[in-house]
N, C-alpha and C positions, 0 to 999 in steps of 0.2 A: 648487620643487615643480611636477613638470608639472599643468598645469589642460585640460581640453576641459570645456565650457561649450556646452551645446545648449539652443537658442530656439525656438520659433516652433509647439508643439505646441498642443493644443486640439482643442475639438468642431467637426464638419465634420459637414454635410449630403451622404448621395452624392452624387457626381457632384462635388462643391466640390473646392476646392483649399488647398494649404497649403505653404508653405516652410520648410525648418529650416534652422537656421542652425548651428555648432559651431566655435568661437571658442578656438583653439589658444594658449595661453600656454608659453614655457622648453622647446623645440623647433624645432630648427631646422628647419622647416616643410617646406620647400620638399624635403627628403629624406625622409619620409615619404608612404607612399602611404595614402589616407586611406579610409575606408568609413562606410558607416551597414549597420546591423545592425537588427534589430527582436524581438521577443520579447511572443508573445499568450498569455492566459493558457491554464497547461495544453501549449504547447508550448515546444519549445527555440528557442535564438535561430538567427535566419538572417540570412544576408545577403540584403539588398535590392540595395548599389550599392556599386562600389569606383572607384577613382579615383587611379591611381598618380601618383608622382613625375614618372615619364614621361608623363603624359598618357593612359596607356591606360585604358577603363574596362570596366566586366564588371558586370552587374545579373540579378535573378532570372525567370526567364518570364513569371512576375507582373505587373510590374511595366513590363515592357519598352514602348518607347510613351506610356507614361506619367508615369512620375518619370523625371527629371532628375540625375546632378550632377555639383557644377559647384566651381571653387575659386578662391580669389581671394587667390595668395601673394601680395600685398600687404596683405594684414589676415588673415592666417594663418588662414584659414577656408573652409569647407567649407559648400557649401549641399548642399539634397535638395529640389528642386521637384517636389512631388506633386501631380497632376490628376485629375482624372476617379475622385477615392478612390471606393472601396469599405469596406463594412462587414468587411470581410477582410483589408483594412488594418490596423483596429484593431489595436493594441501598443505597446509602451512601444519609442522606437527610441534607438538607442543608437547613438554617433559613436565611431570607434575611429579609432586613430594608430599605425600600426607601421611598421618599417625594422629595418635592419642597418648595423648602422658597424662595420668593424673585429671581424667577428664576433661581435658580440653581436645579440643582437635585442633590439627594444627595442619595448612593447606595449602601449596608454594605451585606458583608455575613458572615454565621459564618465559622468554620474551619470542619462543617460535623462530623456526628454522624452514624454509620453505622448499618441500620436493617436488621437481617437475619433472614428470615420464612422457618424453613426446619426441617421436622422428624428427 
């Protein structure tokens, strides 16, 4: 059973920082292009950051300057180095896993890690 396993959420002061981490199990990693997603209450989910197979990445206006990410196919994981949060940040973010083999697509997410930016 595929697993994504997301770490590293918690309360944050603005302006703090914080790292997620999302810990890919029963995929072959390295063929997936990986993202975090986020979702604050009352709105739909967005993407924050993607991070292809190839190396390409693509983040939100938001965020740009600020968060990070980053992957380490050698422990089949996906970071999100977030700076300078904002109260705006707040949301539950969520690491996803998609690709295509051989015509199928194939589209994993984790079970959501929750960041709060608040005095």
């Amino acid at each position: 059973q595929v697993q994504l396993v997301e770490s590293g959420g918690g309360l944050v002061q603005p302006g703090g920082s914080l790292r997620l981490s999302c810990a890919a199990s029963r995929i072959p990693f390295t063929m997936y292009d990986m993202g975090w997603y986020r979702q604050a209450p009352g709105k739909q989910r967005e993407l924050v950051a993607e991070l292809t197979a190839g190396g390409s990445t693509n983040s939100v206006d938001s965020v740009k300057g600020r968060f990070t990410i980053s992957r380490d196919d050698t422990k089949n994981t996906v970071y999100l180095q977030m700076n300078s949060l904002k109260p705006e940040d707040t949301a539950v973010y969520y690491c996803n896993a998609r690709t295509m083999i051989t015509g199928i697509r194939y589209n994993y997410w984790g079970q959501g890690t929750q960041v709060t930016v608040s005095s």
